[in-house]
N, C-alpha and C positions, 0 to 999 in steps of 0.2 A: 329334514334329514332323519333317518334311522338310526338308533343306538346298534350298532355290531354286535353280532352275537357269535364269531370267530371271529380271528385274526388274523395276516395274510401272511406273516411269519415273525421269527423271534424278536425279541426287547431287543432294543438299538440302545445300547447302554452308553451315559455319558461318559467322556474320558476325561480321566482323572491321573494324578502322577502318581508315582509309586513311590514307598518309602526305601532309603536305600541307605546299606553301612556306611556312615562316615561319608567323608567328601571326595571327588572327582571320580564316581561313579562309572558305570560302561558306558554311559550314552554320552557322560559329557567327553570322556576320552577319545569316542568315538568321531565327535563334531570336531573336536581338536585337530584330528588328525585328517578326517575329510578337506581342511582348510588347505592343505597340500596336495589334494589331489586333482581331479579335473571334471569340468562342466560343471551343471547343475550341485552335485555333492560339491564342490570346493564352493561355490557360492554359499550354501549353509552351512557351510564351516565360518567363512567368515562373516554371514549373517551373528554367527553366536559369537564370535570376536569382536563385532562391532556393538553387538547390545551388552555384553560384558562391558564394552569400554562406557555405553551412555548409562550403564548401572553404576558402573566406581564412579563416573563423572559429576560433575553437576549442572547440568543440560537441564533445562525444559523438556521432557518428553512426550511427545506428544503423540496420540495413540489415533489409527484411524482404522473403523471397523467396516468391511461392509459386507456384500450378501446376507444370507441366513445361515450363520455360522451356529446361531446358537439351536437351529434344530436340526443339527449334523453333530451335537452334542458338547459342542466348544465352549461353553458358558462358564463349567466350573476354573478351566485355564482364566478366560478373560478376566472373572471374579478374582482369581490369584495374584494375574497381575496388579490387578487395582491394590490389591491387600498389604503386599509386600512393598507398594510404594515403586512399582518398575516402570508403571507410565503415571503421570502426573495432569495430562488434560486428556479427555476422550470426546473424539467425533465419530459416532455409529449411524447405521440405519437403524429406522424403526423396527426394523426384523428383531433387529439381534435384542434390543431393549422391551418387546413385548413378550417373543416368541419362547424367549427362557421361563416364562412363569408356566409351562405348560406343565413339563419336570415336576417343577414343583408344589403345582397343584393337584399332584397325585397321577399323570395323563404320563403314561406312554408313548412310546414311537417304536413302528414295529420295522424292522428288515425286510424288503422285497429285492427279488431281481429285478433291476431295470428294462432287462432286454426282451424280459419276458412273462411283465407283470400285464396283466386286462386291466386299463384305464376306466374303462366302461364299468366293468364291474368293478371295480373299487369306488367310483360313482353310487353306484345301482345300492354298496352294500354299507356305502354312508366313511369313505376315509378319502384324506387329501393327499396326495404324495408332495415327495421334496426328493426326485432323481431314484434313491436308493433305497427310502423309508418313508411312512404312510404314519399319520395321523387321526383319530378319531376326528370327522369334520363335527360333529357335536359339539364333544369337546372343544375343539379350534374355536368354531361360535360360541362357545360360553365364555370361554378368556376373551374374546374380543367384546361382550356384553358386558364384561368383569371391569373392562375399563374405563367403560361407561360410565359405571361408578365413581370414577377416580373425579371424571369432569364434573359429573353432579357434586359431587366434595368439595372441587376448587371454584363453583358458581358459588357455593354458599358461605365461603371462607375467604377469597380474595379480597381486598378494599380494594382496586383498581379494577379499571375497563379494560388496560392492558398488563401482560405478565412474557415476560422475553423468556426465549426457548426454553434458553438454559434454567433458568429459574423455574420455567413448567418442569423438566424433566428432576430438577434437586424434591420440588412439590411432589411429585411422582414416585419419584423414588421415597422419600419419607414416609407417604400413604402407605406402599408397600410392606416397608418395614414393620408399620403398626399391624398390617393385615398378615402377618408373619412368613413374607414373604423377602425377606433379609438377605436371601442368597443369592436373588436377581441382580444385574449388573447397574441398574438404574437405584437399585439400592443400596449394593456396595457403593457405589462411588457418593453419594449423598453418604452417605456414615463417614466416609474416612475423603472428605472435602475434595474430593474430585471432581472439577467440574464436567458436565456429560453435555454435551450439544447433538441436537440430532438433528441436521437442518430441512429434512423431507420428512417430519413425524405425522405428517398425515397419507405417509405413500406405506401405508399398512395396519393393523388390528388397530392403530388406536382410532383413525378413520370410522370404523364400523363405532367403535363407542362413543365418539362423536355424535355418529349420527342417531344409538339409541337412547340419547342421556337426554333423560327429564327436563335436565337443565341446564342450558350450555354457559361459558364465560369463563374466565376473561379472554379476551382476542389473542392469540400468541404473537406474539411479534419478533419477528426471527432475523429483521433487520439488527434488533438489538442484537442480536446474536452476535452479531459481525463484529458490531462497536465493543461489547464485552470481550470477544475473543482478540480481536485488535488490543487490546489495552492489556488483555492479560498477558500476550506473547510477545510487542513492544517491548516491554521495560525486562524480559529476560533477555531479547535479542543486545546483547554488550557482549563487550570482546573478552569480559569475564565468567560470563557463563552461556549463552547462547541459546540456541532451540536446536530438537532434533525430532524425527521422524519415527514413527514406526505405520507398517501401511501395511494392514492384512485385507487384501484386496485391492482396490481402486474406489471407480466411483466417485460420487459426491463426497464423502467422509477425505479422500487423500487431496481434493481438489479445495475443501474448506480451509486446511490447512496451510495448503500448498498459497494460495491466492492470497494468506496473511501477510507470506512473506514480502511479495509485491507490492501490497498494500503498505508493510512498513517503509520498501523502499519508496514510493513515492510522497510520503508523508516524511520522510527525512531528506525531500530534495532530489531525489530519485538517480544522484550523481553516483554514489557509491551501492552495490546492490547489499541484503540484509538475509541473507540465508540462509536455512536451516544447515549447522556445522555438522550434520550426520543425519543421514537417513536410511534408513531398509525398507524395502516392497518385497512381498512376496505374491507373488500374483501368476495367472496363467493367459492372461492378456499377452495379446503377442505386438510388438512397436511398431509394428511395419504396418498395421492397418491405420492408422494416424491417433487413434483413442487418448484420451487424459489417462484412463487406466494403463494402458501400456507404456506411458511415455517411462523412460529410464530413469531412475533418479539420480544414476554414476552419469548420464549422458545429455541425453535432451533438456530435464529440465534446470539444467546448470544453464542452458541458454535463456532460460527465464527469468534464472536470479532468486530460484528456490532453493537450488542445492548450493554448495560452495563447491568450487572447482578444486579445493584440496580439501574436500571434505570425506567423512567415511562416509562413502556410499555404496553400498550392496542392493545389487538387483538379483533377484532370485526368483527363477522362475519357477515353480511348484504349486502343485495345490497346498492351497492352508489346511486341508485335513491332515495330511502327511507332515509340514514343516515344521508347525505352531505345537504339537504333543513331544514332537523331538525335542524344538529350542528351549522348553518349559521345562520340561526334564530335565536338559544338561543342563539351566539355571539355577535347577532345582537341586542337582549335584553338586555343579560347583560352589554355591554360598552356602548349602545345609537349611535344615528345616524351620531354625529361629529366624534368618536374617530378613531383614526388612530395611529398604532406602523411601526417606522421606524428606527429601527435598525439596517437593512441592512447589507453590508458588511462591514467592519471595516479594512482601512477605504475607500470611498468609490472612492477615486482615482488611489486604485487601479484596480477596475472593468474597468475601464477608460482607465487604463495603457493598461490592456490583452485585451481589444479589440480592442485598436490599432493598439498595436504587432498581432492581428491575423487577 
């Protein structure tokens, strides 16, 4: 690959919230009042009435990430959330948990027209696109070498042959932090005990550092995965506090989740079902093609026994670039700039315990 010597149009800058006087700001008065109106806008309305309620609540919430959200600039929201304590477990793709360190490593991403960009030559002149916005492919391969690192770190530092996802991605994220890389979503959430599972972490960049690292080990074992996250989401599922959803996108990350809940109910006799009490999707998957992305989670997967059939459930169809800077915003309005919910796991020595054990 070529280092660039132009670029094929302006900074794609990340989004970030805005500071605003006092509380219930324009946007959250805005989402308030969408909740009343019709189609798509009245579903984000009550997406934001429904995540206000798993915020006052004391739910399990639990967060599922997918696409490449964070190189469409969505990293510093995700980060947020983690910070203020609005979701309490995360399931991502590897996109979103490598592809933020790009940002941060000083890289760019520049704006193109889709309809009317030269694929070829943006080849030829050494950048990757993502739909709308292009990449230094250098760059792209130097953070993917950069992770390389990480594995040669954890050969030399593991005592065990095996290390469960979750546990790689908390090792991960920690490395990060020391490498001053803190901002990342793999390292918020290790800083402030949130567990992060990525169950396909080798379906991108860390892949390529895998394969150039010195030295590889320990085995991940992602089966643990399951057994951790089973155990961790179990013992909040009671009819005193419960589990809830949030799904930005589909995919693997909403299906990890989603298949917990099954999984309790079968392990408690599979007589009574065990369902997340609230969940939101926002996604542009459409349900009529039969997809796990698109199944409804007001509708279909209440026939599962994932949703509760008198559960808050909002499906909202939108893209996540337009919904997720709204609902962050009016979150952002309506509690103000100090508040933070940290309800966590309960309690939270045991997140402690399983990632010892793993």
């Amino acid at each position: 690959m070529v280092e660039p010597r132009e670029y094929p149009g302006p900074v794609r800058e990340p989004v970030r919230l805005v500071d605003v006087d006092g509380h219930g700001g324009s946007v959250a008065a805005m989402l308030s009042r969408l909740g009343a109106g019709a189609f798509q806008g009245r579903k984000l309305g009550e997406a934001f009435a429904a995540w206000k309620r798993m915020i006052d609540g004391s739910t399990l919430i639990c967060a599922g990430l997918a696409g490449s959200m964070a190189s469409a600039g969505l990293w510093p929201l995700l980060t947020w959330l983690v910070e203020r304590g609005y979701v309490d477990l995360v399931v991502s793709t590897a996109a979103n948990v490598t592809e933020d360190l790009l940002e941060q490593r000083g890289v760019s991403f520049y704006r193109v027209d889709p309809d009317h960009v030269d694929d070829r030559a943006l080849w030829e002149k050494g950048f990757y696109r993502f739909y709308d916005h292009v990449v230094s492919s250098v760059e792209y391969d130097r953070m993917e070498d950069f992770t390389g690192e990480f594995f040669e770190h954890l050969a030399a530092t593991w005592p065990r042959p095996t290390i469960a996802g979750v546990r790689f991605m908390h090792e991960w994220g920690r490395w990060l932090e020391i490498r001053g890389l803190g901002g990342s979503i793999a390292a918020t959430c290790a800083r402030h005990g949130v567990p992060l599972f990525v169950p396909a972490a080798h379906d991108g960049p860390l892949a390529e550092g895998y394969r150039t690292a010195k030295r590889r080990g320990p085995a991940v074992d992602f089966f643990k995965d399951y057994e951790i996250a089973l155990r961790l989401m179990e013992r909040s599922m009671t009819p005193e506090r419960g589990t809830s959803a949030l799904f930005l996108g589909g995919g693997v990350p909403k299906d990890f989740i989603q298949i917990i809940a099954t999984s309790v109910c079968a392990i408690r006799g599979g007589v009574a079902a065990s369902p997340h009490v609230a969940a939101i999707q926002i996604t542009t998957d459409n349900t009529v093609f039969g997809g796990l992305s698109g199944a409804s989670v007001a509708t279909e997967c209440i026939s599962w026994g994932k949703e509760s059939p008198d559960g808050d459930n909002v499906m909202v169809f939108a893209d996540v670039t337009i919904a997720l800077p709204l609902l962050c915003q009016g979150l952002y309005e309506h509690y103000g700039p100090g508040h933070a919910r940290r309800k966590g796991l309960v309690p939270d020595e045991d997140l402690r315990a399983l990632l010892e054990e793993a």
